[in-house]
N, C-alpha and C positions, 0 to 999 in steps of 0.2 A: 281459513288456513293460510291463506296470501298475509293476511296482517299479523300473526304469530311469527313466521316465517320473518319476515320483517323487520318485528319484535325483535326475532333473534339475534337476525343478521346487525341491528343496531346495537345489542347488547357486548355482538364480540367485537364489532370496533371499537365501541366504548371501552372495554377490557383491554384491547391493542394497545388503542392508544395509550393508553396509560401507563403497562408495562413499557414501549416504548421508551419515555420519557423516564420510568425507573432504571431501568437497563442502562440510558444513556445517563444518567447522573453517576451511578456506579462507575460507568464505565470512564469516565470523567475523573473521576476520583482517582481508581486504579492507576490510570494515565499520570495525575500530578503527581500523587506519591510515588511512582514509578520511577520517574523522569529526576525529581527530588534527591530520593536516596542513591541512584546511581553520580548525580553532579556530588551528592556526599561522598560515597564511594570513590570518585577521580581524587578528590583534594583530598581525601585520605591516605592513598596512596602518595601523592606528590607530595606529602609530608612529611610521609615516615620515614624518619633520620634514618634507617634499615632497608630501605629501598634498593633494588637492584637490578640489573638489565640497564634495557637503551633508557637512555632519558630523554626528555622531548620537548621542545623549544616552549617558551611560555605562550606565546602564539597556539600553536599546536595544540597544548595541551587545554587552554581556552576554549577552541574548535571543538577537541574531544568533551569536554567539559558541560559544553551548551550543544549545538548542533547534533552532533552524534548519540550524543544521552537522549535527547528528544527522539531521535529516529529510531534508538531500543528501544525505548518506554512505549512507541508506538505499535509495538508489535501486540499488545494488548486490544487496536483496533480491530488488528489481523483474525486474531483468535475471535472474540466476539462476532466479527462478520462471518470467518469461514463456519463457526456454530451455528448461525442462522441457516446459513446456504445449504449447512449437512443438514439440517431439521425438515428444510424446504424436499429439498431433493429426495428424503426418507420417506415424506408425505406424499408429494405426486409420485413416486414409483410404486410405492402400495395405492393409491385411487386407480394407477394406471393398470395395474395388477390387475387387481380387478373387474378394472374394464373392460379390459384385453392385453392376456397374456404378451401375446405377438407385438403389441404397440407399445408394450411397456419393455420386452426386450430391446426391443430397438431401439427407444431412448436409453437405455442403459450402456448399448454397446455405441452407441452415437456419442455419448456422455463423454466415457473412458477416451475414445480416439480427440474428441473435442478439448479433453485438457491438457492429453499428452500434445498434441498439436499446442497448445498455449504455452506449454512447458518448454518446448521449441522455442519460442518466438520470444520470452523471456529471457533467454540467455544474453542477446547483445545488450539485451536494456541495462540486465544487472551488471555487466562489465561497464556501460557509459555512468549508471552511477555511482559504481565505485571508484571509474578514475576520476567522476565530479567531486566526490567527498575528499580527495587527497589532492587538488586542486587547489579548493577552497579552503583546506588547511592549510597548504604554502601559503597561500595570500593573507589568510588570517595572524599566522604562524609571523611571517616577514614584516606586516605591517603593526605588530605588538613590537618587534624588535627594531623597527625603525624609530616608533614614539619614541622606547625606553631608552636608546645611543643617541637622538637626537642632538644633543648639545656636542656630542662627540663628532658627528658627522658635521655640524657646523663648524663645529674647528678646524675639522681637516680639510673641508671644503667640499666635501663629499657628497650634498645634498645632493646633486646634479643626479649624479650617477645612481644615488638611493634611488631616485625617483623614477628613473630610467628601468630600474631592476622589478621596483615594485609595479611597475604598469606593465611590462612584460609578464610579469607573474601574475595582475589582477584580468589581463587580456585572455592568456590560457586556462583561466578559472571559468572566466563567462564562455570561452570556447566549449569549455568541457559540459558546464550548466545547459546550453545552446541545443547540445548533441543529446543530455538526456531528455530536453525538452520536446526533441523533434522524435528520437526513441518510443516518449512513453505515447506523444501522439499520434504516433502510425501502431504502436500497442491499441491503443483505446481504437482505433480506425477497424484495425482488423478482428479485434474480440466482437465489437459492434455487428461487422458485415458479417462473420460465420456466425453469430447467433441469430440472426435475421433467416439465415438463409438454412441452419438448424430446425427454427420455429414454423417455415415456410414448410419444408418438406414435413417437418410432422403433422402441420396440418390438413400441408396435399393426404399423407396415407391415411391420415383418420376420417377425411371429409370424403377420401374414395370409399373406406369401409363402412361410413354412414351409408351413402349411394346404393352401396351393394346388400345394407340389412344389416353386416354383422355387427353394428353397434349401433342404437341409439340417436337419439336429435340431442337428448339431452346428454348423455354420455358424452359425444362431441364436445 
């Protein structure tokens, strides 16, 4: 029974793995052509002789172009992983079920406060990296428009002060980059330490409930 069991157990990581690596080719794919049609999408609009609203500096519009396309296209990671976690979460709340009602409540009602509390702690991240994205657009934006006047500002003698403007502007960009860098690391810090300390007490109650009879070694 031990070696079927076994048997088993290696047929469905055999099966994982493989889906895995499907999943992630797909999911790959989704990604470039995502990323593709949207930089199509920008220079379409910036083309069309009908165009209207703000216009936006060639800089800018570059930033928007590449950088920004990538970080929409990315959301297709987004979806993909948060499918897995809902898949995850569906399966151990019904094993939990049925292990114990009472334990499987509790991680449910643990769950809920544990995201709303994430969803807290999310907010200043998303504000540092939105003023990172429009940072790194001035600098991108300023420094397309310095290349393209270049012979201009050499005439006038202006390089000086180009260069003055642009370091002030590439300074505030790594500032902004800096602040979400240390953001998303005290993010990652504190998801780390409450899920530790999550896993801890649900272990405490279920290894008391073992103790006490009402479930299981293996249940545990």
């Amino acid at each position: 029974a031990l070696l079927w069991i076994l048997g088993a157990l290696a047929g469905l990581f055999l099966m994982l793995t493989y889906r895995w690596r499907h999943g992630y080719r797909l999911t790959n794919r989704v990604y470039g052509f995502g990323d593709h049609s949207l930089r199509q999408m920008v220079i379409a609009k910036v083309l069309d002789p009908r165009a209207t609203g703000k216009q936006c500096g060639a800089g800018r519009t570059l930033n928007i172009a590449t950088r920004d396309a990538a970080i929409a296209a990315g959301l297709r990671w987004v979806v993909s992983q948060m499918s897995a976690s809902l898949a995850a979460l569906v399966t151990a709340t019904a094993a939990l079920l049925l292990i114990s009602w009472q334990l499987g409540l509790l991680v449910l009602v643990a769950t809920v406060v544990f995201l709303m509390l994430m969803h807290f702690i999310t907010a200043p991240l998303e504000r540092r990296t939105h003023l990172q994205q429009e940072r790194a657009a001035e600098a991108t934006g300023l420094a397309t428009d310095l290349v393209t006047g270049l012979r201009v500002l050499q005439g006038l003698g202006a390089t000086r002060t180009a260069t003055e403007r642009y370091r002030d502007t590439s300074r505030a960009s790594l500032q902004a980059a800096l602040g979400t860098a240390k953001s998303e690391a005290l993010f990652s810090t504190v998801t780390l330490g409450l899920s530790a300390m999550f896993l801890a007490a649900i272990t405490w109650v279920a290894a008391s409930m073992t103790l006490a009879g009402e479930i299981s070694i293996g249940q545990l």
